[in-house]
C-alpha positions as CSV (number, residue, x, y, z in Angstrom):
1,X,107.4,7.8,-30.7
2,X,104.1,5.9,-30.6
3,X,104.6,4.2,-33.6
4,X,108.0,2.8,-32.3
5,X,106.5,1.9,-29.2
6,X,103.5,0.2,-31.3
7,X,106.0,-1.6,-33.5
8,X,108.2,-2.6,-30.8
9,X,105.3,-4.3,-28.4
10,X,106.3,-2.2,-25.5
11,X,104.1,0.9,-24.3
12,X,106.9,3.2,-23.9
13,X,110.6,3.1,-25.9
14,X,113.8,3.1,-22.9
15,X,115.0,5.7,-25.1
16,X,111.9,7.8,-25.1
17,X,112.1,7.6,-21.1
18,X,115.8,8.5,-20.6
19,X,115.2,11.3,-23.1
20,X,112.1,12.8,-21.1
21,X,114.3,11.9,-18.0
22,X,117.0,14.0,-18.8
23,X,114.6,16.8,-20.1
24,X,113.5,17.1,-16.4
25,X,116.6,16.6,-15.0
26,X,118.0,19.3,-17.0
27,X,115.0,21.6,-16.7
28,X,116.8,23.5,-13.5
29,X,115.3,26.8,-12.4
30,X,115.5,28.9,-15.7
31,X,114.6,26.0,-18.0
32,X,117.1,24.1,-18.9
33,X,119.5,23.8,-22.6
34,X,115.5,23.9,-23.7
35,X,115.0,27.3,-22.7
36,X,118.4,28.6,-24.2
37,X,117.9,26.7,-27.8
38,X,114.0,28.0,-27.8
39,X,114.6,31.9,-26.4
40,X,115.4,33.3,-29.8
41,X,113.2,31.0,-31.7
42,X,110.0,32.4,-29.6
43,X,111.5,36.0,-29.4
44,X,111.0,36.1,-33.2
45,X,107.5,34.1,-33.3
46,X,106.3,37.0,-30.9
47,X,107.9,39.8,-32.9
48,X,106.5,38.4,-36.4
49,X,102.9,38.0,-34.1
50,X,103.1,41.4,-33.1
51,X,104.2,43.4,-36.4
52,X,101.5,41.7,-38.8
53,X,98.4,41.4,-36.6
54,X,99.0,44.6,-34.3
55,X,98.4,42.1,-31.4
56,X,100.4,42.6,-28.5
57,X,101.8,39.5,-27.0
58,X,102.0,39.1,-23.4
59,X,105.1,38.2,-21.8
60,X,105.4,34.6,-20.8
61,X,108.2,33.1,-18.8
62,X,109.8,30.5,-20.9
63,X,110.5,27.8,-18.2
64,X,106.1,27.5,-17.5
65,X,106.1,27.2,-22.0
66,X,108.5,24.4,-21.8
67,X,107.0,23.1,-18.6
68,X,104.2,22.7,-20.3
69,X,105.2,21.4,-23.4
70,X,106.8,18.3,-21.7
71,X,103.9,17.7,-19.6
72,X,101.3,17.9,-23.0
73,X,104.0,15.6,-24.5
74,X,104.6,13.4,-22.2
75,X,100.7,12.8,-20.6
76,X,99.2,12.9,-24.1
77,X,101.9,10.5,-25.3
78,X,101.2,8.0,-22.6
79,X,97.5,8.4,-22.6
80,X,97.7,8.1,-27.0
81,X,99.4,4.8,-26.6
82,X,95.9,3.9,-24.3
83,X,93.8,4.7,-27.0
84,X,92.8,7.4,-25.5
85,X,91.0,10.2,-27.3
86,X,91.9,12.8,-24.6
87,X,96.0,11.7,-25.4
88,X,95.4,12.4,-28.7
89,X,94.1,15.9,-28.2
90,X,96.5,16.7,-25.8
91,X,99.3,16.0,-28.4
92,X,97.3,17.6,-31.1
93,X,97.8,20.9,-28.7
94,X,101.0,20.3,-28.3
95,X,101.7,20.0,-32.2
96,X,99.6,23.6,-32.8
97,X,101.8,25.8,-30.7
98,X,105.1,23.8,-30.9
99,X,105.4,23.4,-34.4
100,X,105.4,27.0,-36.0
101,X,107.5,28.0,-33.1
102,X,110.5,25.2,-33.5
103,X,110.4,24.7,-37.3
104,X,110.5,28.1,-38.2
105,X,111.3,27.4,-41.7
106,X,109.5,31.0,-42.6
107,X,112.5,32.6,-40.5
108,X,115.0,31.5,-43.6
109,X,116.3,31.8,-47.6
110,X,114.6,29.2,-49.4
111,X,118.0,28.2,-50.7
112,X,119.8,27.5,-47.5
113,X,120.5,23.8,-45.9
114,X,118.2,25.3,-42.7
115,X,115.3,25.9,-44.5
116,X,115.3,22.5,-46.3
117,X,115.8,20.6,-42.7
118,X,113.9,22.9,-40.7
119,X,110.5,22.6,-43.5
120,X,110.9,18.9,-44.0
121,X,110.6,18.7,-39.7
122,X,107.4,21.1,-40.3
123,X,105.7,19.0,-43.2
124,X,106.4,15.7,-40.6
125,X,104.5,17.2,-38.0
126,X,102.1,18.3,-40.2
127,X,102.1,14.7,-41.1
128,X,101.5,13.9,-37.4
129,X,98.5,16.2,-36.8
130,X,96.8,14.6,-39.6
131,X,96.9,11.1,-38.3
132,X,96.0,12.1,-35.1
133,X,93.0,13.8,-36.6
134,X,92.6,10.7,-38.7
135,X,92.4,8.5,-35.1
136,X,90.2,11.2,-33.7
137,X,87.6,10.7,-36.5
138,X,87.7,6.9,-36.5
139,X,87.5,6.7,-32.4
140,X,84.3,8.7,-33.0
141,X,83.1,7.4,-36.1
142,X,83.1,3.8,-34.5
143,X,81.9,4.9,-31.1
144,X,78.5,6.3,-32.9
145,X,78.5,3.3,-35.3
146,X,78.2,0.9,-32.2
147,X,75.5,3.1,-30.1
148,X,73.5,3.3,-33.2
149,X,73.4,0.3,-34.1
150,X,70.5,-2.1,-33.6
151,X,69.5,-5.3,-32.4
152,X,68.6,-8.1,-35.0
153,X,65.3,-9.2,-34.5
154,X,64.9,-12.6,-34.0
155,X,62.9,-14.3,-36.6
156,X,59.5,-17.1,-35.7
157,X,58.7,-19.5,-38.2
């Protein structure tokens, strides 16, 4: 999304806005097509959670997870495309507890079409985190190259 927007000279894609217009619009009471599409994929996250580490998961209404997820998106989207370090970390948040959850790649046979689609989605995002990390890094490298950095003296003859 960002780099479209980069490449495109605009700050936000008209398709990025009817799509996050229509997730709203659709998000109703109960959450929405979202809700119904994610209810079984977060079902099984919490039952795999639960089963290997013997932690048990609270319950969570899934309208406030998706809430949320749109507002990280959306807010850390807009404020990324600022150059905002804050944007970044907000989709970097966004990318820890939505990608294990929605590419759930783990959940299939290593042969089957889903699994190939579903881990090439995961690597991608994986891709994301690491340029956001990558932005992170150089934001703060260059913001403590410029405060240490000091003043030529100027030279007498």
């Amino acid at each position: 999304m960002v780099m479209r927007a980069i490449r495109r000279g605009k700050l936000i894609p008209s398709r990025e806005l009817l799509n996050y217009g229509r997730r709203f619009s659709e998000f109703g009471s109960d959450g929405g097509t979202a809700a119904k599409a994610l209810s079984p994929k977060i079902n099984i996250f919490v039952e795999n959670v639960s089963s290997r580490t013997g932690i048990v998961v609270p319950h969570i209404e899934l309208k406030h997870v998706i809430a949320v997820a749109i507002a990280l998106k959306g807010i850390g989207g807009l404020l990324f495309i600022l150059s905002s370090s804050f944007g970044a970390s907000l989709l970097l948040v966004h990318l820890a507890f939505v990608t294990p959850i929605v590419y759930d790649f783990y959940n299939y046979d290593t042969e089957s079409a889903e699994f190939v689609q579903l881990f090439i989605e995961f690597t991608q995002s994986l891709a994301l985190v690491g340029a956001l990390l990558f932005f992170l890094g150089m934001k703060n490298s260059i913001a403590t190259r410029q405060s240490t950095r000091k003043n030529p003296k100027s030279k007498t003859n």
